[in-house]
C-alpha positions, 0 to 999 in steps of 0.5 A: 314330326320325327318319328319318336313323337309319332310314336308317343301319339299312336298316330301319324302327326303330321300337318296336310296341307291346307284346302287338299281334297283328301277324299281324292288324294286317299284314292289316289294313294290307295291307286298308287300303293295297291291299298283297300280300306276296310271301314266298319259300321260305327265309323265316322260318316266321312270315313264309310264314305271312302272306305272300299268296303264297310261293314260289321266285324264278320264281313270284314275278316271275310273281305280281308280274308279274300283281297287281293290288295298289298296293303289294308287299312283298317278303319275300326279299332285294334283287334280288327286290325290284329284279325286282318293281319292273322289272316293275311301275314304277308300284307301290310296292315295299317291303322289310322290310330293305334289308340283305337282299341276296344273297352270290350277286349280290354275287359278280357285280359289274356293272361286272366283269361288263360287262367280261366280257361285252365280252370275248366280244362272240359269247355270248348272255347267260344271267344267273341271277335273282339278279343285280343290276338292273344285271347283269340289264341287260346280259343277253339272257335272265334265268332261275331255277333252275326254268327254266334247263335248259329255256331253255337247251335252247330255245336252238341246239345250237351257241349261245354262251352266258356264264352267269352268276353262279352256277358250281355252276349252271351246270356242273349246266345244262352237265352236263344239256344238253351245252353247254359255257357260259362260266361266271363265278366266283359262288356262294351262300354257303349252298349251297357249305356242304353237304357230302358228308361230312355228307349220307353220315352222314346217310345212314347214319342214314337208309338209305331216305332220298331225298336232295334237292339244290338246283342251286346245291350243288357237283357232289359234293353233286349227285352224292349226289341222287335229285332236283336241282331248284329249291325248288318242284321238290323240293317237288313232288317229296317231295309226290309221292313214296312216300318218307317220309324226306327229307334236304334240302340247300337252304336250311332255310327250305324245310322249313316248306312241306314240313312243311306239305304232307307232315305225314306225311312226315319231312324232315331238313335237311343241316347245314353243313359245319363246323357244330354247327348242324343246318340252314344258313340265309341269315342275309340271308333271315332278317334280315326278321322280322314287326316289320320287316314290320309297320313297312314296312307302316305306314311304307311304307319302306324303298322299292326304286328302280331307275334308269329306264335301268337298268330300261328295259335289264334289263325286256327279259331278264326279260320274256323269261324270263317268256314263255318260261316260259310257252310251256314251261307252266313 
């Protein structure tokens, strides 16, 4: 396909030829070109299963931050791919699918945003790392859900702080710390769709369950929990646990790396509300698939781009997570 119509699709379309082990001509290319994949927790099975290295957003700004790789193929959506390349101008950062955004970052226009921030001229700045570049360049500090509490609580008693963009976040962080942050009005598709009718019948089903709830989650969900912590923090806590069922409400991808450490262990996704479905997917994450993959490495399209002032603002919140993460030994 000419490269006009690569274009119009966001993807590299282009056939592969029929019976390839794809699995070994990704390593082969990822060999040849000096390539890492970066994979994150809410990928497709097939894709965890090839990447270099997977994780939660945090680990891989950490991964991307550190590697000594020419290119980095991000296999998550479009703001990880931005952080990536933030982080490291001088690399060639690729995206299997430039559709793959985020209804989250999609809920916090920059333009909005900036706006707001104008607003309350006094308040520090906390953006969640799913933002775009440009939010994250009017921001003081970037943070995850792993590490949001713990910069929060470095900051003084008495700061004022806009955060932003996830509300469900935020009024979590509010609840944990004391604080009373100026929230904006965003959240994540996926995570607002749990219910707490459907975790109950769940319950119900399994009585000695413990129920693992994303921050993200509305508080009712939240309330439901044994443990509210980003993926990487429930899955440290179900591998340490003494638990043998688990009802998961995060996004279904998850599981695959639960499953992997705890083959013993029974994990059961919380279905959405309104749903015949038994687990709720990102249909962004999975819109990477291992053909999309092959064809980014082959083709090293489609490229992620972040305009230099826009990057040379929004390197400063990131970096500055990054080190306080570190001091915090997170």
């Amino acid at each position: 396909m000419e490269k006009e119509g690569w274009l119009r699709k966001g993807y590299v379309d282009e056939p592969v030829e029929k019976g390839a082990d794809l699995k070994n001509e990704i390593r082969r290319l990822c060999k040849e070109k000096n390539a890492v994949i970066l994979g994150h927790f809410y990928q497709a099975d097939e894709i965890q299963e090839i990447a270099d290295f997977v994780g939660d957003s945090l680990a891989l700004a950490q991964w991307a931050a550190k590697t000594n790789a020419d290119i980095i193929v991000m296999c998550g959506v479009h703001f990880m791919g931005e952080t990536a390349k933030i982080l490291c101008p001088e690399k060639k950062v690729l995206i299997p699918d430039l559709n793959a955004g985020c209804s989250l970052a999609d809920s916090c226009p920059a333009d909005k945003f900036v706006e707001f921030v104008k607003e309350h001229p006094d308040h520090t700045v906390i953006s969640y790392v799913n933002t775009s570049a440009a939010v994250k360049a009017v921001t003081d500090i970037v943070v995850t859900s792993t590490n949001a509490k713990q910069i929060v609580d470095s900051l003084p008693a008495d700061e004022k702080i806009i955060f932003g963009p996830d509300r469900n976040l935020g009024n979590y962080i509010n609840s944990v710390t004391g604080r009373d942050m100026l929230l904006w009005n965003g959240a994540c598709h996926v995570h607002e769709k749990f219910s707490v009718e459907r975790i109950i019948e769940l319950k119900r089903q399994y009585p000695d369950a413990a129920v693992l709830v994303h921050p993200e989650c509305k508080s009712a969900v939240a309330r439901l929990a044994d443990k509210v912590a980003s993926t990487a923090g429930l899955l440290k806590y179900a591998v340490a646990s003494d638990k043998k069922d688990f009802i998961v409400a995060t996004e279904s991808g998850i599981l695959f790396e639960m499953r992997r450490k705890c083959p013993d262990k029974n994990f059961i996704p919380a279905p959405p509300e309104d749903s015949t479905c038994a687990c709720n997917e990102c249909n962004f994450m999975r819109l990477n698939t291992l053909e999309k993959l092959y064809n980014t490495l082959k083709y090293e399209w489609p490229e992620v781009q972040v305009d230099e002032n826009i990057a040379k603002d929004a390197i400063k919140p990131i970096r500055r997570m990054l080190e306080i993460s570190e001091k915090l030994g997170l």
